[in-house]
C-alpha positions as CSV (number, residue, x, y, z in Angstrom):
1,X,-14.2,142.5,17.2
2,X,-11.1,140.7,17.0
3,X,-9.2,139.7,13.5
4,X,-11.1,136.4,12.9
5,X,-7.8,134.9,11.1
6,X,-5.9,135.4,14.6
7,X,-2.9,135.0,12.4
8,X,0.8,136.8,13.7
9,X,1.4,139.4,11.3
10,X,4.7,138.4,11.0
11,X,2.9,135.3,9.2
12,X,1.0,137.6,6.9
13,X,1.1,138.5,3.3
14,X,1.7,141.9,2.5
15,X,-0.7,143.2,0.0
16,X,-1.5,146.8,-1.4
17,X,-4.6,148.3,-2.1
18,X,-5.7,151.5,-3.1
19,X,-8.3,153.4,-0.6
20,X,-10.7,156.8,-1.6
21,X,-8.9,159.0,1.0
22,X,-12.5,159.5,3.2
23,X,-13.2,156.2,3.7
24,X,-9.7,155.2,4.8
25,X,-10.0,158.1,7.3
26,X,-13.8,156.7,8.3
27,X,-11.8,153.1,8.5
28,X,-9.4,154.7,10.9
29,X,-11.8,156.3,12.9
30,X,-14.4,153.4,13.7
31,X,-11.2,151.3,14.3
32,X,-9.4,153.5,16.9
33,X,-6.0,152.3,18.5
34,X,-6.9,148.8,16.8
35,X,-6.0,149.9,13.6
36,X,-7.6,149.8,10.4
37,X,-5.8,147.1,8.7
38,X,-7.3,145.1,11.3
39,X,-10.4,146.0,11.1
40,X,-10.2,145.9,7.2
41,X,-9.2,142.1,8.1
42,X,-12.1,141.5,9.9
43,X,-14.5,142.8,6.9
44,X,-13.0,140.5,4.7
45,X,-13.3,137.2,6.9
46,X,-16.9,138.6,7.8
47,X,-18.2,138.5,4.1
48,X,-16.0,135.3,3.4
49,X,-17.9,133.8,6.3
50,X,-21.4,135.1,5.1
51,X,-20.7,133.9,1.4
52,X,-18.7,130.4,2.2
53,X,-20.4,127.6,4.3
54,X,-17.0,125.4,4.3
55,X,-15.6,128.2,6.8
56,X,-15.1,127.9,10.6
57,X,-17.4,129.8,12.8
58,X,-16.5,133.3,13.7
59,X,-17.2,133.3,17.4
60,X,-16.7,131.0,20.3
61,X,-19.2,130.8,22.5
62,X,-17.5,132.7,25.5
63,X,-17.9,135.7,22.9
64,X,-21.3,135.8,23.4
65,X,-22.6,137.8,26.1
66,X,-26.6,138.2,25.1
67,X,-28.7,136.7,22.2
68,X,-31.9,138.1,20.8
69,X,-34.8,136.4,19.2
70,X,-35.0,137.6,15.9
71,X,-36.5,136.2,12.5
72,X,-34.0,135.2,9.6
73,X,-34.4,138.2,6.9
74,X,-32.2,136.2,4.0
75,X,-30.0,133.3,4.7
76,X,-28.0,133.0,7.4
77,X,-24.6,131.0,9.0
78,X,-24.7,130.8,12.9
79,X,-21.6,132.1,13.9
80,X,-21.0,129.5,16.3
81,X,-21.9,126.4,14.6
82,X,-22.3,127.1,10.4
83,X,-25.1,126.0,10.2
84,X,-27.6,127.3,7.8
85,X,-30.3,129.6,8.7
86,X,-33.3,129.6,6.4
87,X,-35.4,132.9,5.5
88,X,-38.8,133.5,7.6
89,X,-37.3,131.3,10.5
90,X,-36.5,131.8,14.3
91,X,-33.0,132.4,14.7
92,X,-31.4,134.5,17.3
93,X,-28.8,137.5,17.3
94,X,-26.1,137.3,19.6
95,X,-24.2,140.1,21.4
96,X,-20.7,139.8,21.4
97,X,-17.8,140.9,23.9
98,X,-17.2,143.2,21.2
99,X,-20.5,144.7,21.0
100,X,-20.9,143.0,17.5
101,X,-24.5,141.1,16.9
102,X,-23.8,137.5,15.0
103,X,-26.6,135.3,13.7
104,X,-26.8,132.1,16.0
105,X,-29.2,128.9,15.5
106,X,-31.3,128.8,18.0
107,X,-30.5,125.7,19.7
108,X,-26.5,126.7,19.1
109,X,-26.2,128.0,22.8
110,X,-28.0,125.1,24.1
């Protein structure tokens, strides 16, 4: 999964936080040669995208290589469009380049 800010580092903040020593070692070992700042980036964008609706989508639609009927469990935000996604309705889960599955309207690869 790429950073969803595609910002240059060299345009970044620099921020410290303080890690338990296994789960920065966990971090690093899901994120391989990526790094785990990065992927640390990409969680935050994630739940900032799940819990904001003024947000841009997180995907393109070239990022999506298979979708997946599925059935809304809580609210949702299609990754492609933003739009809502209401509990107990038809939505679909699409596959990413990245292996990732992202909540997608159903009429948002039409």
């Amino acid at each position: 999964m790429p950073t969803l800010s595609r910002t240059s580092t060299t345009d970044m903040e620099v921020t410290s936080i303080r890690l338990e020593r296994d789960l920065k070692e966990r971090l690093k070992a899901i994120a391989g040669e990526r790094g785990y700042q990065a992927l640390i980036r990409d969680i935050l964008w994630q739940y900032l995208a799940q819990k904001s609706e003024d947000l841009q989508p997180t995907v393109e639609r070239e990022d999506i290589r298979a979708s997946l009927k599925a059935i809304a469990q809580k609210e949702e935000y299609c990754a492609l469009t933003g739009t809502a996604i209401a509990p107990q309705t038809p939505m679909l889960l699409g596959l990413t380049t990245t292996g990732e599955l992202v909540p997608l309207s159903l009429n948002a690869l039409a």
